[in-house]
C-alpha positions in Angstrom: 0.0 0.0 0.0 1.5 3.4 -1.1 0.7 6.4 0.8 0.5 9.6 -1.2 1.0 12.0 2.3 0.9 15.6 1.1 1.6 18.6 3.2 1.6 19.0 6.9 -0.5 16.7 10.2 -2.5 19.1 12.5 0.3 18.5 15.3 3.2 19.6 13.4 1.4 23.0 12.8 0.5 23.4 15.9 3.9 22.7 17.0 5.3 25.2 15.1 3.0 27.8 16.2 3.6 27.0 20.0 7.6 27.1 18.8 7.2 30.9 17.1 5.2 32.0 20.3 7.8 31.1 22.6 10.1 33.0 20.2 8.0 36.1 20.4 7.6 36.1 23.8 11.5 36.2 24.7 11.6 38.6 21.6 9.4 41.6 22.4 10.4 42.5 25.9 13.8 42.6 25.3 12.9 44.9 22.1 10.4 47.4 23.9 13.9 47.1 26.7 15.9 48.0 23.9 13.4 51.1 22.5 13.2 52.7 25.4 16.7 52.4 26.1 17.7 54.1 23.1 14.9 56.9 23.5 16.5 57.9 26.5 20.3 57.8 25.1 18.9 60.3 22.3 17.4 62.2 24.6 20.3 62.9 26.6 22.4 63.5 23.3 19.7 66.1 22.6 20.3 67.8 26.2 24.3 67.5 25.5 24.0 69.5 22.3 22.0 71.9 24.1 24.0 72.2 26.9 27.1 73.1 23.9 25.1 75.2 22.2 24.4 77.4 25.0 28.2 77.0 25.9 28.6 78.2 22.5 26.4 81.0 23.3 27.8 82.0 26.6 31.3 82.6 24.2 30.1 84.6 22.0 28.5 87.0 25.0 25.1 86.2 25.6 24.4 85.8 29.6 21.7 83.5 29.1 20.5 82.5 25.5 16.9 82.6 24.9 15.9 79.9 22.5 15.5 82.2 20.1 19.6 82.6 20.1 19.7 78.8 19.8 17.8 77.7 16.9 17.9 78.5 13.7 20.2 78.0 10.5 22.3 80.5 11.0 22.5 79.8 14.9 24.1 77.1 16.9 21.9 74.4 16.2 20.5 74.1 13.0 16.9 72.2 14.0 15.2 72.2 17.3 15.7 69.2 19.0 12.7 67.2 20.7 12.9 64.5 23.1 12.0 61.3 21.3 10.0 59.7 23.8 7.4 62.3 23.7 6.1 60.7 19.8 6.1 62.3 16.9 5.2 65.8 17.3 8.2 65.9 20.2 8.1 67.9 23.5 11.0 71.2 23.9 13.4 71.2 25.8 13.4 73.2 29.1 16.2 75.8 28.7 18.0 76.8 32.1 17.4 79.8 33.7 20.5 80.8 35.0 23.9 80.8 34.1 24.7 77.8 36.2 21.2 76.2 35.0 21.2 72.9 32.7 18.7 71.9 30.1 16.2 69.6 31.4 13.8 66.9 29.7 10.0 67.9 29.9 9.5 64.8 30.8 11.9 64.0 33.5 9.2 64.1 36.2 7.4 60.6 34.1 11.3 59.6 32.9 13.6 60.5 35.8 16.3 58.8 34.1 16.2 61.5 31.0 18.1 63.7 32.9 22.1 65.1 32.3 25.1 63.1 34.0 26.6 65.2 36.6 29.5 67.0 35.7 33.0 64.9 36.8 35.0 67.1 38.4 
């Protein structure tokens, strides 16, 4: 008796399936991990050419550079930057006050990790 067996048995599919859903569950942690891990180093790249800008600024003779002196394309950065985590419209950045001020993440009080390193002495 020859058996003519064509394609695949209910179990082997079903084994497969449960194989790919193990996958994706080890898989999408670790990338939502990895998202938010890089939204938060590109948020403090954003504060760190902020914080040179206004260095820039503070060289050239303004006290304290309104974001006005900042931005533009004849200015020290060419593009307002927006922190990535806030979607696609972006939130600002909060400019410092004072002289001795840093810029600060708008949403460092959800995100306390979107913050500056302290300077090293």
């Amino acid at each position: 008796m020859k058996s003519n067996r064509k394609g695949f048995t209910l179990v082997e599919i079903m084994i497969v399936v449960a194989i790919i859903g193990i996958l994706a569950a080890i898989a999408i942690p670790n990338f939502l991990k990895s998202r938010k891990e890089s939204q938060k180093n590109a948020c403090i790249a954003n504060l760190k050419q902020i914080e040179g800008a206004i260095e820039q600024a503070k060289l050239a003779g303004k006290a304290t550079p309104a974001s006005t002196d900042l931005y533009g394309a004849d200015k020290y950065i060419k593009t307002e930057p927006k922190c990535p985590y806030s979607g696609s419209a972006g939130a600002s950045y909060v400019l410092p006050a004072t002289d001795a001020g840093l810029p600060t993440c708008p949403n460092v009080g959800t995100l306390p990790e979107h913050i500056l390193p302290a300077p090293t002495a």
